[in-house]
Every structure is written in structure tokens, then in C-alpha cells.
C-alpha positions in Angstrom: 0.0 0.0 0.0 1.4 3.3 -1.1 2.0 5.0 2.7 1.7 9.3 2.5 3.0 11.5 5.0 0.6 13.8 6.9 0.9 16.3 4.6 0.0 15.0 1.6 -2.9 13.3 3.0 -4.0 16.3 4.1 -3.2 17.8 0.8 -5.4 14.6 -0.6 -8.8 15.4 1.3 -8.9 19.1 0.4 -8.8 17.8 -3.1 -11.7 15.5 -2.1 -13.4 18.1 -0.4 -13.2 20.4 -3.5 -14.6 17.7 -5.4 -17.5 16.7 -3.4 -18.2 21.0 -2.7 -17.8 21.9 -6.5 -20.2 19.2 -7.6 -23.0 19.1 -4.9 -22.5 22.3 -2.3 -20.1 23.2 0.5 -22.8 21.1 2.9 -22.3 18.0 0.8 -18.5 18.0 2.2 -19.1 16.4 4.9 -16.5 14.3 6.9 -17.7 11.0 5.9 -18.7 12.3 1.6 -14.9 13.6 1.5 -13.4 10.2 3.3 -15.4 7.8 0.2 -14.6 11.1 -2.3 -10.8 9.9 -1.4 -11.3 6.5 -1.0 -10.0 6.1 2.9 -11.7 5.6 6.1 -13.3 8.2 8.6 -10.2 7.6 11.0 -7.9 8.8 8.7 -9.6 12.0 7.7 -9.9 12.4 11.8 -7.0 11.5 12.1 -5.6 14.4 9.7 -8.4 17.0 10.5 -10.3 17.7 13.9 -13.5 18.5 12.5 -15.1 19.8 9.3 -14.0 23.3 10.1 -10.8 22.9 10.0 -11.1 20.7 7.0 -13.2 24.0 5.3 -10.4 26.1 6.6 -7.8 24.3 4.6 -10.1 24.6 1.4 -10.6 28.4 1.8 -6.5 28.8 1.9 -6.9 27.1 -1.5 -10.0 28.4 -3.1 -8.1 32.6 -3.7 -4.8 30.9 -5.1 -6.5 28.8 -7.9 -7.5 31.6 -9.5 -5.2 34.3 -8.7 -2.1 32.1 -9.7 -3.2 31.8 -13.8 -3.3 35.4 -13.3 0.3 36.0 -12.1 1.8 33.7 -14.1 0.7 35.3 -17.8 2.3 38.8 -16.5 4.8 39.9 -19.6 8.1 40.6 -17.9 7.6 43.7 -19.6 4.3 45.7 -20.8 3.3 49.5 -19.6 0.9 49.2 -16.6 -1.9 49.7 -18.9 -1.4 46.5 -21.5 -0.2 44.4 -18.4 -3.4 45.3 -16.6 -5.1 43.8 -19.3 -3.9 41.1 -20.0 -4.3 40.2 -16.4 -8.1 40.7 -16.7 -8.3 38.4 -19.4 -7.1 35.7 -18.4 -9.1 36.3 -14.8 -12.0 36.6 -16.9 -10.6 33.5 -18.9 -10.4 31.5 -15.2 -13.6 32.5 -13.7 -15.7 31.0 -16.7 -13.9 27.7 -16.9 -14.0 27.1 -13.4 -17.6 28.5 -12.6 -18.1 25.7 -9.8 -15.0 27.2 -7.5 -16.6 31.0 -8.0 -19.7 29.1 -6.4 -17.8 27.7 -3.8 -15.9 30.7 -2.2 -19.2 32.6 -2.7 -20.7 29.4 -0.8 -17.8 29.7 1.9 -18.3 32.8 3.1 -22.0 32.5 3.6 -21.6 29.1 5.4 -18.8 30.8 7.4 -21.9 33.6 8.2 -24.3 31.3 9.1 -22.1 29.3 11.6 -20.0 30.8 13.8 -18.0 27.5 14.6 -17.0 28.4 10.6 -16.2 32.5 11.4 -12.4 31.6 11.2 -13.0 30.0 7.9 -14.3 33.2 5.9 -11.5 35.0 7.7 -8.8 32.9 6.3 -10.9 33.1 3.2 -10.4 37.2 2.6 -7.1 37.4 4.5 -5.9 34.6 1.6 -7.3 36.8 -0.5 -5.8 39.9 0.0 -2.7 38.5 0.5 -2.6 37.2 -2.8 -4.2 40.5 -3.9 -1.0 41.9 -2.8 1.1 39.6 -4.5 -0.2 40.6 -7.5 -0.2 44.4 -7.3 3.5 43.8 -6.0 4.5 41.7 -9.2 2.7 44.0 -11.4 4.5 47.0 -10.2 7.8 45.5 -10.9 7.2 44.2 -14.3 5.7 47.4 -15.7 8.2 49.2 -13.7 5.7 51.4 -11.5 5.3 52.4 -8.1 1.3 52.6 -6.5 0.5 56.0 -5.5 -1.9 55.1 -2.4 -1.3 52.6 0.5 -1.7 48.7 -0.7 -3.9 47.5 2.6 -7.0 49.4 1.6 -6.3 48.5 -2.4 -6.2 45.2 -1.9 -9.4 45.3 0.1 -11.0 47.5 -2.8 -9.6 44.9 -5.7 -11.6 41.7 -3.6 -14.7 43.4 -3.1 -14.5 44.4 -6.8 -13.7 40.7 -8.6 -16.4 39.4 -5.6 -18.9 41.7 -6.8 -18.7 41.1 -10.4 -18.2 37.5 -10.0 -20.7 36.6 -7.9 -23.4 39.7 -10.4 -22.0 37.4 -13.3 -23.0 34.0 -11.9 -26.2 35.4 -10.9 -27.4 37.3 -14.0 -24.8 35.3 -16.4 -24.2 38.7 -18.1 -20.6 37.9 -20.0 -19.9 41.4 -20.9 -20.8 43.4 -18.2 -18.7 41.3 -15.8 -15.6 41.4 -18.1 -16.2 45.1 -19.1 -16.6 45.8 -15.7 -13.4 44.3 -14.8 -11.5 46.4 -17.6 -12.7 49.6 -16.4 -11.6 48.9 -12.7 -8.1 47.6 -14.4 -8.4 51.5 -16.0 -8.7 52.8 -12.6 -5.8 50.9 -11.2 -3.5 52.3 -13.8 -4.5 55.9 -12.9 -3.2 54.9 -9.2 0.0 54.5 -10.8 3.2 56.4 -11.4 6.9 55.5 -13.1 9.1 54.0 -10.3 
């Protein structure tokens, strides 16, 4: 039998988790749905997690990166702030459609997280994961375009997740393609203005 350390069992069930959530709901992924999801007993997923909760935690540090990282990565090493801006919403916009089910699911978290209070620390980790990786992004942006950000990047980052929520969860509602991605471009346009040459 192939043995795993804790760690990538760990890393095995939030994959199960994601699963069983995308598909049927964040209250599908329950303890015992993720353990048959993975193919291993209840102990083990005990054994690796206390609870569900910190089980969801562990999926909401996940959920921001998988659609932020795409993102990063197709950043020119060089572009003005403008171009590089763009292309960034693109391939967000590119993201968000072919994975529709994991929009669903962090919308999904944080309302489970405000229903429950045993689940408050999830929807924390949740945004401070996102606007951590909100920073990341601003940060690498600045130094490929070669730009410096002309207000403080605590309350920008906090701005840029409220924005991509907004329009993400608008789009899945309403399913209005252009809106959400035209949207998207003219808060890109308002980033660049919050620029200057470094």
C-alpha cells in the first residue's frame, strides 16, 4: 500500500473536499462524503483534521490561489501598466468561466462561514488569503511594468476583492458575460490611474 505523510494526505482530502463541494455544495462535504470522495476511512480523515471546520479552513486557503495564480503567471516581464493590466483581466475573466463551480464555492464559503460561527475563522482565512494574494499581484505588477502605486496597498487590496467578488458573484447570478468582463477592464483602467513611473 502506497503509505503518505501527513501532509500530503491532508493535501489529498482538500482535493476530495473540493470535489464533493464543486459538484454538490459546501454542505455536501461532509466528513464522511470527503473520506469515500478519497477512497479512505473516517479515521484517517480524523486523524488528519479535527473537524469539518478545519477541513473548510484548509479549502478556503486554497479556493483565492487557484484563480489568482493563472493570473500571475501570464504577467509579460515587460508591458506598460496599462497592457499588463489587461492582460491580467483576461485571463481572470478567462479563469472564472472555466471554473464557474470554484466561484460558487468561495461565494458558498463565506455564507456558510456567516451562518455558523464555529465556521467565522474559515471566511477570515478566506479574505485574509485573499488579500494577501491580492497583494502579491499588485506587487509583481509594479515591478514588471516598472511602476510604483500611489496610495497605500492594505486598503487596495481590500477595494480589488470586493471588486472581482462583486462582479463574480453579479456574473453567476445574472450570467451577463460582458458586463462582468467590461466591468473588470474599467476597474483595471482605474488601477493604472493609481500609478506612477518607479
Amino acid at each position: 500500500m502506497n503509505r503518505m505523510s501527513v501532509a500530503e494526505r491532508r493535501q489529498q482530502l482538500v482535493g476530495a473536499a473540493l470535489t464533493v463541494a464543486r459538484t454538490h455544495g459546501i454542505d455536501a462535504a461532509t466528513v464522511r462524503a470527503v473520506a469515500t470522495q478519497a477512497g479512505v476511512s473516517l479515521g484517517v480523515v480524523h486523524y488528519c483534521f479535527e473537524d469539518k471546520s478545519e477541513l473548510l479552513r484548509a479549502v478556503a486557503e486554497q479556493v483565492p490561489g487557484e484563480a489568482s495564480a493563472p493570473v500571475i503567471e501570464a504577467l509579460p516581464e515587460r508591458a506598460t501598466i496599462v497592457d499588463a493590466l489587461a492582460i491580467a483581466v483576461e485571463t481572470l475573466w478567462r479563469t472564472m468561466r472555466e471554473n464557474r463551480d470554484a466561484r460558487i464555492l468561495s461565494h458558498e464559503l463565506t455564507v456558510a462561514g456567516l451562518r455558523d460561527d464555529g465556521l467565522t475563522d474559515v471566511i477570515q482565512t478566506q479574505y485574509a488569503q485573499s488579500r494577501a494574494t491580492a497583494e502579491l499581484f499588485l506587487t509583481r505588477i509594479a515591478e514588471v511594468t516598472r511602476v510604483e502605486w500611489t496610495v497605500p496597498l492594505g486598503p487596495l487590496c481590500r477595494s480589488m476583492v470586493a471588486v472581482v467578488d462583486g462582479y463574480s458573484l453579479g456574473w453567476l447570478v445574472d450570467g451577463d458575460d460582458d458586463a462582468a468582463r467590461n466591468g473588470l477592464h474599467g476597474y483595471a483602467r482605474y488601477l493604472a490611474g493609481l500609478t506612477r513611473p518607479s
